[in-house]
N, C-alpha and C positions, 0 to 999 in steps of 0.2 A: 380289774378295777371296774367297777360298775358304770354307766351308764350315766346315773344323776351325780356322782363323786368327780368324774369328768367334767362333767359340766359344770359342776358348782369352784371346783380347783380352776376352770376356765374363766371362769367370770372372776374371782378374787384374782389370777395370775393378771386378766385382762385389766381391771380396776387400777393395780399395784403398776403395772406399765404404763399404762395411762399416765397417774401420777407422775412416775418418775420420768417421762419422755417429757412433762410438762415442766419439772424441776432445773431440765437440762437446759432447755429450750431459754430460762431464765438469768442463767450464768454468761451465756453468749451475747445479750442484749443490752442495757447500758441501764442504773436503776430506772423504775421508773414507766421506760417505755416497751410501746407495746409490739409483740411479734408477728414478724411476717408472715405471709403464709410460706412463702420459699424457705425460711428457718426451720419454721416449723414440721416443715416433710421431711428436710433435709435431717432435721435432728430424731424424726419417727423411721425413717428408714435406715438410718444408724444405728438406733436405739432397736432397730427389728432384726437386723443383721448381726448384729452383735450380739443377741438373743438364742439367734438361732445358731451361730458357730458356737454357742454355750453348750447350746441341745446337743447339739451335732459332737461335741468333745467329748461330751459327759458319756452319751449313748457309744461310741469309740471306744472310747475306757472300759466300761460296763460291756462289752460284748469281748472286750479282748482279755478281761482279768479272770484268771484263772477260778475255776469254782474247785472248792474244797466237795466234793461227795462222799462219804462214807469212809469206812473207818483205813482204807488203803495207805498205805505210807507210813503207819506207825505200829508200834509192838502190840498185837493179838494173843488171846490166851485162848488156848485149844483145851477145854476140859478131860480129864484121863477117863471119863466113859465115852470119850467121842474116838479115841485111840484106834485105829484096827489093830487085831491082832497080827504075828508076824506070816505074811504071805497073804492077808487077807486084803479086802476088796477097799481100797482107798478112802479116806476121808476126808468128801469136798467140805471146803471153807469158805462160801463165798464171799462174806465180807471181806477177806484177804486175797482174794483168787487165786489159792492154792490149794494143793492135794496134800494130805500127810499118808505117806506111802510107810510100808515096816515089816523090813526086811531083816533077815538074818543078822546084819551088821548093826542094824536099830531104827533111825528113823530118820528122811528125808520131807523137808516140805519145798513142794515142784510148785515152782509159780505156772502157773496153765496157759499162760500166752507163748502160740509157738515163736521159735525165734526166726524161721524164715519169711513168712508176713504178720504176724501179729496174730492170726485166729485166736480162738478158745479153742483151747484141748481137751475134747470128753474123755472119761475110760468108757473102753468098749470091753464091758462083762464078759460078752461074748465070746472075744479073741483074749481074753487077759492082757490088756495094751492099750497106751493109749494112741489114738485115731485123730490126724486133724482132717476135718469135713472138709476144709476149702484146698489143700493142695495136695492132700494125701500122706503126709508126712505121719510114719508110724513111730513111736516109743515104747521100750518095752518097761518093764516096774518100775527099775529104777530110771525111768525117763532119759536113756540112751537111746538115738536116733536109730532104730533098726530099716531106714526105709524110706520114698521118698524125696524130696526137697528139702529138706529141711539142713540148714549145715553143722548143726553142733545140737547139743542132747539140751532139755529142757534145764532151764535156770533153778537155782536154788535160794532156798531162803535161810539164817542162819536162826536155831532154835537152843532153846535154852528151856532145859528140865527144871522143874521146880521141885522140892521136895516131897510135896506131896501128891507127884504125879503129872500134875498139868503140865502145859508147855507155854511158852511165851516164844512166838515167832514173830521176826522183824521185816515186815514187810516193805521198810522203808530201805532195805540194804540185801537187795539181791546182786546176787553171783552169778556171771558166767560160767559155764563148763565147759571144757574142751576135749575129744578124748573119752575114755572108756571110763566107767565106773572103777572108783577104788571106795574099799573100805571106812577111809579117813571123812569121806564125803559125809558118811549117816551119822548122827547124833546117838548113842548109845542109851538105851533105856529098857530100864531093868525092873519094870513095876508092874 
């Protein structure tokens, strides 16, 4: 907010209080006569206190309500030229923060936060796996803990083939895994 917007929001907010500290000050007194000055602090430091636990709620509220960002939490369409082929090199989703991995069995999408502190999980091209930076927690394709800190293999997301190739993953309904890779796990796709 600019500078003279402040200011000018300052002076009509101030004008408007003014007034209405004046209004109040008139309801207390008997028609007719005129206000003390002891009323009248009395009813402007009420009228400023009251003011300011407004500020003070509103800013409260506003700092504690949840911000919506991005497209995370609901169903994502993964286009089928974004697809890797099967055993090839992951395809990151970031609006979604997951990987679509594709495997033998068909397809997984790996939400990328590890589950031992939360990091992000890059693939490392290099080792074929993925790598977390902050505690060293390894994964291998199918995002099975091979290593590390970490106590269970990366999360899953559940995916839904479309006819015409795409995919539609739900990023609003991730799964834990426990345990080894099974088959049942990957989404089968045949395009």
């Amino acid at each position: 907010m600019s500078r003279a917007l402040r200011t000018a929001a300052t002076t009509v907010f101030g004008w408007g209080l003014t007034r209405l500290v004046g209004m109040t000050s008139r309801w207390h007194s008997p028609a007719g006569a005129r206000v003390s000055r002891r009323n009248f602090t009395r009813n402007a430091v009420l009228g400023g206190v009251v003011i300011n636990l407004a500020l003070l709620g509103g800013g409260f509220v506003r700092f504690f309500w949840p911000n919506k960002t991005g497209a995370f939490g609901s169903v994502l369409t993964v286009p089928a030229a974004d697809i890797p082929p099967v055993d090839g090199q992951p395809f990151q989703f970031p609006a979604g923060k997951f990987y679509i991995v594709h495997n033998a069995d068909g397809l997984l999408a790996l939400y990328w936060k590890c589950p031992h502190l939360g990091c992000t999980v890059p693939w490392a091209p290099n080792f074929q796996e993925f790598r977390c930076p902050c505690h060293g927690s390894i994964y291998n394709y199918n995002g099975i803990n091979t290593g590390g800190p970490a106590p269970r293999p990366l999360d899953l997301m559940p995916i839904t083939v479309e006819p015409n190739g795409d995919l539609q993953v739900n990023t609003g309904a991730i799964m834990e895994r426990h345990g080894e890779y099974t088959p049942d796990q990957a989404t089968p796709y045949s395009f």
